[in-house]
C-alpha positions in Angstrom: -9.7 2.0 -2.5 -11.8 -0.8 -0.9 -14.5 -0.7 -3.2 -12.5 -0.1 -6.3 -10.8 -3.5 -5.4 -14.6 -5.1 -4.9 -15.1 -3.5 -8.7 -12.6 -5.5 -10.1 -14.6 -8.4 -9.5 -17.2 -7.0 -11.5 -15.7 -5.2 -14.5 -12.2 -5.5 -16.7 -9.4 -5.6 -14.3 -6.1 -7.7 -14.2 -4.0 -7.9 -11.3 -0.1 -8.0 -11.3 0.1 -9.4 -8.2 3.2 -12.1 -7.3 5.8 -12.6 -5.1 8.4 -11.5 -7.6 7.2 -7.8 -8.2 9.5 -5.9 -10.3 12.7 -5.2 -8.4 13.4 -2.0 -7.0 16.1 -0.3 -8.4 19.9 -1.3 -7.7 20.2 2.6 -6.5 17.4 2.4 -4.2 18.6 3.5 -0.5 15.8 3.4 2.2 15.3 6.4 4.2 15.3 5.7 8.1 13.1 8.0 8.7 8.7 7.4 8.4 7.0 10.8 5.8 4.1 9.9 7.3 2.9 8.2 10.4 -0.7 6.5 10.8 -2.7 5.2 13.4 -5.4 2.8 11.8 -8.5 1.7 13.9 -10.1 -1.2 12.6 -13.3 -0.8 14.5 -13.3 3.1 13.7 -11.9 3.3 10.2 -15.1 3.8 8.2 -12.7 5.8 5.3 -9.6 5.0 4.0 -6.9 7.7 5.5 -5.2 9.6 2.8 -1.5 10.8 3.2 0.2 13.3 0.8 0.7 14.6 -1.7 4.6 13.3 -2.1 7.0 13.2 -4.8 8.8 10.2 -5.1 12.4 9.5 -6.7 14.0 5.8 -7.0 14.5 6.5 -2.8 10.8 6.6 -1.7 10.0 7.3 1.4 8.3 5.6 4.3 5.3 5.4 5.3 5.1 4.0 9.3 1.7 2.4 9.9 0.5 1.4 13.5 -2.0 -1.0 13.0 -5.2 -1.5 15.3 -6.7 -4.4 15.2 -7.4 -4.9 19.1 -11.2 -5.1 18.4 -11.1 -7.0 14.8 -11.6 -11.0 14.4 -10.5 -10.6 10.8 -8.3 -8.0 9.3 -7.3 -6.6 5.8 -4.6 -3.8 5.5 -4.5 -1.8 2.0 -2.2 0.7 1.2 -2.5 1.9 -2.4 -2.3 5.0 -5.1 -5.3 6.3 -6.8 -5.7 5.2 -10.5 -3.3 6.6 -13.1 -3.7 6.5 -16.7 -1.8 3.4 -18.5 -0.4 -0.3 -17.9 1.5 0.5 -14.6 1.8 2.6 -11.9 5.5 3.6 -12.2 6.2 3.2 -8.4 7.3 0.1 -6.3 6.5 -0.5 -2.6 7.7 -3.3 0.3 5.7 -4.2 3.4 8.1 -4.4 6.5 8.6 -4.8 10.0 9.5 -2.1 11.9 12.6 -3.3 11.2 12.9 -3.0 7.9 12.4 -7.2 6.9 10.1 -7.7 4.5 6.7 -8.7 4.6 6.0 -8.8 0.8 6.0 -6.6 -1.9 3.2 -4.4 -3.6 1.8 -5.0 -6.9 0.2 -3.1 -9.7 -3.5 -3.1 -10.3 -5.2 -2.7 -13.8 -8.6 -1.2 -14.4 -9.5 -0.6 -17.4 -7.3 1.9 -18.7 -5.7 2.8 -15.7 -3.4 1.3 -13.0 -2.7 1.8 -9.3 -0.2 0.8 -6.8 -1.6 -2.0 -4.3 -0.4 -3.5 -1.1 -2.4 -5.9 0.8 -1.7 -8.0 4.0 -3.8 -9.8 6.5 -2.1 -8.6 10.3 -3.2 -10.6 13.1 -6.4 -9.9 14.9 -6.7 -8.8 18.1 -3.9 -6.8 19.1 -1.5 -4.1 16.9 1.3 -4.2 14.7 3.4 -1.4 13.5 4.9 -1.4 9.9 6.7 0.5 7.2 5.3 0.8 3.9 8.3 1.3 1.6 7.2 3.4 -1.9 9.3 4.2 -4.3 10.0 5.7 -8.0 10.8 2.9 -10.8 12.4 5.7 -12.9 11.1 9.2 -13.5 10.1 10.8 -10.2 6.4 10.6 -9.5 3.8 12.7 -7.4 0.9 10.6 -5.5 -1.0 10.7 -2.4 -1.5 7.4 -0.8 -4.7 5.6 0.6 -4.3 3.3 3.4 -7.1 1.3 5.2 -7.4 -1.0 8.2 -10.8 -3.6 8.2 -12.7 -6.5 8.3 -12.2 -8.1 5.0 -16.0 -9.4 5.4 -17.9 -6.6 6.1 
């Protein structure tokens, strides 16, 4: 997922990417409860970790994310869906504290003819955070495995 996000400097690629993403729908109810939990190394994580397959209705699920950045200066967190054919990725997602406040929203990513699902946050360096990445449906349910990634942004 890193490098396809290096690519879109270098070919067609838009980014949907504010802090008014689209809402989540008014039925949404956040499960209390973490699908998937990951420990992400910065000094160790040489590939993105992968977690799924899940199916996702307008619900979601969670995804609880202990972050390591004990032995980082700089740090970049991506969380994200592989490419899917079309204009969007037909799923939502919110950044939070293990409390469930927000951190900011995910956005949509355009490449070419496909789009993926991206969240990206900066978490302090030097020591670890925990956080919940909240995914969701828009609509129809949809079935994706998730990439998530813990680094320094400049190497």
């Amino acid at each position: 997922m890193k490098r396809l996000a290096g690519m879109c400097l270098v070919v067609d690629c838009t980014s949907t990417h504010s802090m008014s993403s689209p809402p989540p729908p008014t039925a949404a109810v956040q499960p209390q409860t973490c699908a998937a939990n990951v420990t992400l190394i910065g000094s160790t994580s040489i590939q993105p970790t992968d977690v799924g397959p899940f199916t996702l209705d307008t619900n979601g699920i969670n995804l609880c994310a202990r972050l390591d950045a004990t032995q980082l200066t700089r740090t970049d967190m991506m969380a994200g869906t592989y490419q899917v054919p079309g204009d969007t990725s037909g799923l939502v997602a919110t950044l939070q504290r293990t409390d469930y406040s927000t951190i900011l929203d995910g956005w949509d990513v355009q490449v070419s003819n496909g789009t993926f699902l991206n969240v990206e946050w900066s978490p302090p360096a030097g020591q670890t955070t925990d956080v919940v990445v909240w995914v969701r449906a828009v609509a129809a349910p949809v079935t994706t495995t998730f990439s998530l990634d813990l680094f320094d942004p400049l190497e």
